[in-house]
N, C-alpha and C positions, 0 to 999 in steps of 0.2 A: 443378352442378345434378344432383341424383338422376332415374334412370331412371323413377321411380316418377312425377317430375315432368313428364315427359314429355305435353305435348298426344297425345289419344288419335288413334293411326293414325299417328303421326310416327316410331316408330321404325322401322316397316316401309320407313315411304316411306326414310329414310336408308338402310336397308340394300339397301335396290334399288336408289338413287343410287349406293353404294358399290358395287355388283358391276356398272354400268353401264358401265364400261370393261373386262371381262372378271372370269374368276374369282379367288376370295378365301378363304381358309379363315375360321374364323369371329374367330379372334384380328387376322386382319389388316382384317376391318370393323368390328370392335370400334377398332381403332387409327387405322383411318380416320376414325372419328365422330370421335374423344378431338381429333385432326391438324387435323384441317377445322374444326370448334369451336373451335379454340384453347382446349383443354381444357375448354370451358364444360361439354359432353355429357359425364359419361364413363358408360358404360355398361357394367352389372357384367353378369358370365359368365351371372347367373339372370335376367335379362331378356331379353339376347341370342341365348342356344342357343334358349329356346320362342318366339321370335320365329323366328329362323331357322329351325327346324324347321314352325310353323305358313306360313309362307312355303311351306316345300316341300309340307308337305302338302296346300294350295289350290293347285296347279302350279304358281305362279309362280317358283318356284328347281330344279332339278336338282343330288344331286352327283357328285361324280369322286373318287376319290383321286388326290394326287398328292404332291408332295416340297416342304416346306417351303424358305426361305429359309439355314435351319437344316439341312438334310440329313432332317428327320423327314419322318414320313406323316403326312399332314394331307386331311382331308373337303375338299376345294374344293366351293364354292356355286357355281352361277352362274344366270345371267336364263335363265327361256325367254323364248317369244313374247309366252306369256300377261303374264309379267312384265312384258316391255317396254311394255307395253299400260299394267299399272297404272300403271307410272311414268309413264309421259305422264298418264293422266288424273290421278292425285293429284296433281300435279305442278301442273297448268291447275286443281285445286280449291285447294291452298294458294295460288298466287297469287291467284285468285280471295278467298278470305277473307282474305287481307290486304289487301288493296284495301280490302276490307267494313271490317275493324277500322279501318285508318288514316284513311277517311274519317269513322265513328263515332266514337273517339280525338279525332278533329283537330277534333269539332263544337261550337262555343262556343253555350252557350243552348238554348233547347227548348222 
């Protein structure tokens, strides 16, 4: 499934999932999506960075450098406060709207 196809606000909310266990450079949330998806997601480099970036910009992510898996220097992402915050709420809204759809989905007649 293309990035592009993406439900609008879904890829933020996965990439605050994925740095919700500590930091991540941006190849390792991109891999994380691709991992947890069973490859359904995979999310190309030009989606990712301006997400990730627009993330920090609104404070919800901070970064650090640090040392790849690989010996390289690598941006680490991580949550702030602010961020942890999003996640909980978009988190109680996408369950929210599925609920919504599967009861609409599930409605025979009208």
């Amino acid at each position: 499934m293309a990035g592009s196809d993406l439900y609008t606000g879904s890829l933020e909310l996965l990439i605050l999932k994925a740095l919700s266990w500590g930091p991540r450079h941006g190849y390792a949330v991109g891999r994380w999506i691709r991992d947890t998806t069973e490859e359904v997601l995979r999310i190309q480099e030009g989606a990712l960075y301006p997400a990730l970036h627009r993330l920090q910009r609104n404070g919800m992510l901070r970064e650090e450098w640090g040392v790849s898996e690989t010996g390289r220097e690598v941006k680490n992402y991580q949550l702030t406060a602010a961020g942890c915050c999003r996640l909980r709420a978009e988190t109680a809204r996408w369950h929210q709207y599925r609920t919504v759809m599967e009861t609409a989905l599930g409605a025979t007649g009208g």
